[in-house]
N, C-alpha and C positions, 0 to 999 in steps of 0.2 A: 501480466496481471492488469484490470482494468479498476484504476482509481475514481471514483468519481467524486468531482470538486463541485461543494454546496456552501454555499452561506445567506446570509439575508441582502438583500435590492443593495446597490448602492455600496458592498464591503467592497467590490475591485476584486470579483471571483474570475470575468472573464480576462482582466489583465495579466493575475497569476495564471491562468490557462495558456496566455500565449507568450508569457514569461519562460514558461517549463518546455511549451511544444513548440514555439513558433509559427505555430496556425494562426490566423488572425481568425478572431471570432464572428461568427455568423448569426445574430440574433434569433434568422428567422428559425435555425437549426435548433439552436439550444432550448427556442422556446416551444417548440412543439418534441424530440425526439433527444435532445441532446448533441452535443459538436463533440467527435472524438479527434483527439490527436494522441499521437506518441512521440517520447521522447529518449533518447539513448541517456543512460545513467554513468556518467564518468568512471571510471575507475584506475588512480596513477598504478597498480600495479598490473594491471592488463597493459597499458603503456608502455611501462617497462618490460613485460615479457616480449610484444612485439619487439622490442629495440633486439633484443638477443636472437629473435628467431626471424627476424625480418622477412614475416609472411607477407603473401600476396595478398590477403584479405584479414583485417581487424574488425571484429564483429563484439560491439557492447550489450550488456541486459540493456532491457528497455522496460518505460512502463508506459500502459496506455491509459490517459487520460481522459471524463467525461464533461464536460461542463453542461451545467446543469441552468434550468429556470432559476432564478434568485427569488429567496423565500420572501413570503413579504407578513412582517408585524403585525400581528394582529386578524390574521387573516385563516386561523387554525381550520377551516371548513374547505380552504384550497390547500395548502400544504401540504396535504397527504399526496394531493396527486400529483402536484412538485416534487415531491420525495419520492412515488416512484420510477424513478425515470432509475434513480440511483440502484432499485435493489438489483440488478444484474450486477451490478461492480461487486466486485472483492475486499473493499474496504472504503474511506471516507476521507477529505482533504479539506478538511472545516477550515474556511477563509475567515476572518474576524476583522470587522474595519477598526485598525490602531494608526488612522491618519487624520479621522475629525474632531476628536475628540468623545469620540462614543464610550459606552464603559464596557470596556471590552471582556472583563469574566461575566458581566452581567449579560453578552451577547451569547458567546458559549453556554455558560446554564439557561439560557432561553433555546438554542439548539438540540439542547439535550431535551429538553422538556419534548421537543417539537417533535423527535426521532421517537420517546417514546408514546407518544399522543398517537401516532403515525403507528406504530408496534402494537397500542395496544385496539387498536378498530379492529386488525386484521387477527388478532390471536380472540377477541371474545368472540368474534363472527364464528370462527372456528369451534370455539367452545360449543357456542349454541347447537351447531349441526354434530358435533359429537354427541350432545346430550341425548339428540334426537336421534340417531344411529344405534348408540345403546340400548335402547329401549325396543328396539327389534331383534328378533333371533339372526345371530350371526354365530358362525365355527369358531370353537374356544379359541386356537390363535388369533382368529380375527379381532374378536372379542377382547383379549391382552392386551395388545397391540394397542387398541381403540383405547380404555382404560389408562394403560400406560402416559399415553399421547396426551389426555383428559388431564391424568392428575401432574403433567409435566407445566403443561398449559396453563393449572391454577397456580402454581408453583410464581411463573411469571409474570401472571398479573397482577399478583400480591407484592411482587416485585417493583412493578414498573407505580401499583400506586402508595409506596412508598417511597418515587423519583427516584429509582435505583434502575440503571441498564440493566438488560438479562446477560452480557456478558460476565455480570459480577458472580455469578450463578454458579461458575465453574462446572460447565457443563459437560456430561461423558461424553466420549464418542458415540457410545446409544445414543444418549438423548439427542444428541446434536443433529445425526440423522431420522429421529422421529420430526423432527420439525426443520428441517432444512429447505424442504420444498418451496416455505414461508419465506425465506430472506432477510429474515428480519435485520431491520437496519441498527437494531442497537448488540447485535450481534459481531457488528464488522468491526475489523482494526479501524483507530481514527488516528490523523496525524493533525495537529494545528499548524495554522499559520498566519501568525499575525500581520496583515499585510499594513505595514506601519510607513509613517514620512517621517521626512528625518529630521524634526525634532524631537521622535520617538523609537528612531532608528537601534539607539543603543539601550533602550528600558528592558529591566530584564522579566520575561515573563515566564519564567521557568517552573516555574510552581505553579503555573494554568492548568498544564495539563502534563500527563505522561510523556509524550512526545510533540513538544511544540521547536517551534522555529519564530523568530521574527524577523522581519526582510520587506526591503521597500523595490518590489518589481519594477514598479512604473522608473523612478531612480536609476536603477541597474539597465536598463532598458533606452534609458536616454542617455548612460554614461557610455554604453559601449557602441552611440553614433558618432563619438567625441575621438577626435586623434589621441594615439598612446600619452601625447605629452599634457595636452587638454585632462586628459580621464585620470593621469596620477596625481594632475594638480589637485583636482576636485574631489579624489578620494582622499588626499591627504588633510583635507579641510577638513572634511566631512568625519576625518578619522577611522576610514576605512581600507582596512589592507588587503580585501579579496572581495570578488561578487561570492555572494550567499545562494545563489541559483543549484551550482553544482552541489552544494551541503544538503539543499531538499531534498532533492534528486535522492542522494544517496541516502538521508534520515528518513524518508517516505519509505521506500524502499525496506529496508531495516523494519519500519514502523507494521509495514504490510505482511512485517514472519516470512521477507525470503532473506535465502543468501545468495552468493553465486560461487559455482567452480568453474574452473578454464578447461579450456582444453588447447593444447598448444601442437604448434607443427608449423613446417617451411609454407602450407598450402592457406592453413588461418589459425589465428591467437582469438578466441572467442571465451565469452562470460556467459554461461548459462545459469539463470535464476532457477531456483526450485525453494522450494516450500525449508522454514527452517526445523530440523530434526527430522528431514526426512533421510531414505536408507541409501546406499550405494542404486539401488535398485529401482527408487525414483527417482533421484541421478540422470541413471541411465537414460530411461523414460523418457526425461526433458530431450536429450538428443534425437530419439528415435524408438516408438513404443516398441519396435521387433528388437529393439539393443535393452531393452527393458523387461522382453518374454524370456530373451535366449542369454540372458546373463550370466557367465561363469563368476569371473570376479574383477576387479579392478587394479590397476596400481596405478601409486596411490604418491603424491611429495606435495607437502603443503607449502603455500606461499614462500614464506618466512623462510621454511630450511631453504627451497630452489632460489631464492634471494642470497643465500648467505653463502651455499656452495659454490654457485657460478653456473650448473649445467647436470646435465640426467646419468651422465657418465659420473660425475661426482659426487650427487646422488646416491647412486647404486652403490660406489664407495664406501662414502660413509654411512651407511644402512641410515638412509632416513628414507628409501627408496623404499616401497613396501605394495605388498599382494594383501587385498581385502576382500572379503566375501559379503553375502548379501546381504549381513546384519548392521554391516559399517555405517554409521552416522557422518553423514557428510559434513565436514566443517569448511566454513566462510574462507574461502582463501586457496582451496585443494586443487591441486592440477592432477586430475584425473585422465589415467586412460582404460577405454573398456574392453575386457575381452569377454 
């Protein structure tokens, strides 16, 4: 899944970029097409499955990352075309600078404004050539369709000019694919991330948003050129018992509606991300679309019991081992095999 990471000039968007991927940023990249990197997503219980199955090959999710142009204040007449570099990504990595002292929900709600400023050029343009399509003879479906589309579209904008995302909209499956084409950006998961120094390392901003994080990159980045002995001193000062890096990774994630299931064996212990609530059947998919046409069914042991039992013999034992067919809802954690 590709994240794309946006905030205003000057939040320290491209240092969280190469916090998460280790790419060192390319200005001339980002500022004309975007810099992508990837990143593998921790996970200690894929760790510990490798430990028991001691495969030749450990393969983590990953997500892939965009760094983006940095917005610039005041400047709503370029921002749109800043903003689209993001709409090919699958969701959004709002950077907020919480290390100058800026007011940082005051940056967020000016983001949001910007996303829907951004949202709403490209749904009234739309409008307009609906109106104008309408008004010519077209085939009753067509004509539905068109209609449909029209009164979905004012739906949104009455939306966004009451400063409300269209994701609040709760929108069907229809509707979502009458206007998917669009991208719209206030449609995407967001994750925050307060990229904070550490005088503000420990402020809690939890209440900004649905899924925020706060975390000093630059920090974590310079503690781990330090000798083990160096970096415990300094984290203990600091009053820090772990880097925050691996927690993004994995709350971004999380934030973006996937989960992961494994798949285990002597040859690889891998984590494959797929969408959350999806079936046994888009499961499969993620491994390979022909293990996704020609799907019988799965068995099936989740994290947790294969953790508690020891092994797939024990499993099968104690019936936590189980045969699933193509309606099974994949849960976070399942060591899936396909037949």
């Amino acid at each position: 899944m590709k994240v794309g990471i946006v905030g205003y000039a000057g939040c320290g968007k491209s240092t969280v970029f190469r916090w998460l991927t280790g790419v060192t940023p390319d200005p001339a990249k980002v500022s004309q097409q975007g810099q992508i990197g990837v990143a593998k997503i921790p996970d200690p219980r894929l760790d510990w499955l490798a430990e028991q199955f001691n495969p030749k090959k450990t393969t983590y999710a990953t997500l892939e990352f965009l760094d983006t142009p940095g917005l610039m204040p005041d400047e709503r007449r370029d921002n749109p075309r800043r903003l689209g570099i993001l709409r090919e990504s699958g969701g959004l990595l709002v950077v907020l600078d919480g290390f100058s002292g800026a007011d940082v929900p005051k940056q967020l709600a000016n983001f949001r404004q910007e996303i829907i400023f951004a949202d709403l050029e490209i749904v009234t343009n739309r409008i307009g050539r609906l109106e104008d399509q309408i008004k010519k003879p077209r085939p009753p479906k067509e004509k539905e369709l068109q209609l449909a589309e029209l009164e979905l579209l004012k739906r949104i904008v009455a939306h966004y000019e009451a400063d409300r995302p269209a994701s609040e909209l709760k929108l069907t499956a229809d509707e979502e694919k009458l206007i998917r084409s669009f991208q719209l950006l206030t449609l995407k998961p967001e994750f925050v991330l307060v990229n904070a120094g550490e005088e503000t390392l420990k402020k809690d901003y939890s209440g900004l948003a649905p899924h925020v994080l706060n975390a000093s990159p630059k920090l974590e980045m310079e503690l781990a050129e330090l000798s083990d002995d160096d970096r415990a001193l300094f984290m203990s000062d600091l009053g820090l018992s772990e880097f925050r890096r691996d927690q993004a990774l994995r709350s971004i994630s999380e934030a973006m509606g996937q989960i992961v299931f494994f798949t285990v064996g002597e040859d690889e212990c891998r984590a494959w991300p797929m969408p959350t609530g999806g079936d046994a059947v888009v499961g499969a998919s993620q491994i390979h679309t022909d293990l996704g046409k020609r799907f019988v069914r799965a068995e099936v042991v989740s994290y947790a019991d294969f953790q508690r039992v020891g092994s797939m013999k024990e499993a099968k034992a104690q019936g936590v081992h189980r045969l699933e067919g193509k309606s099974y809802i994949v849960q976070d954690g399942d060591i899936m095999h396909i037949l």
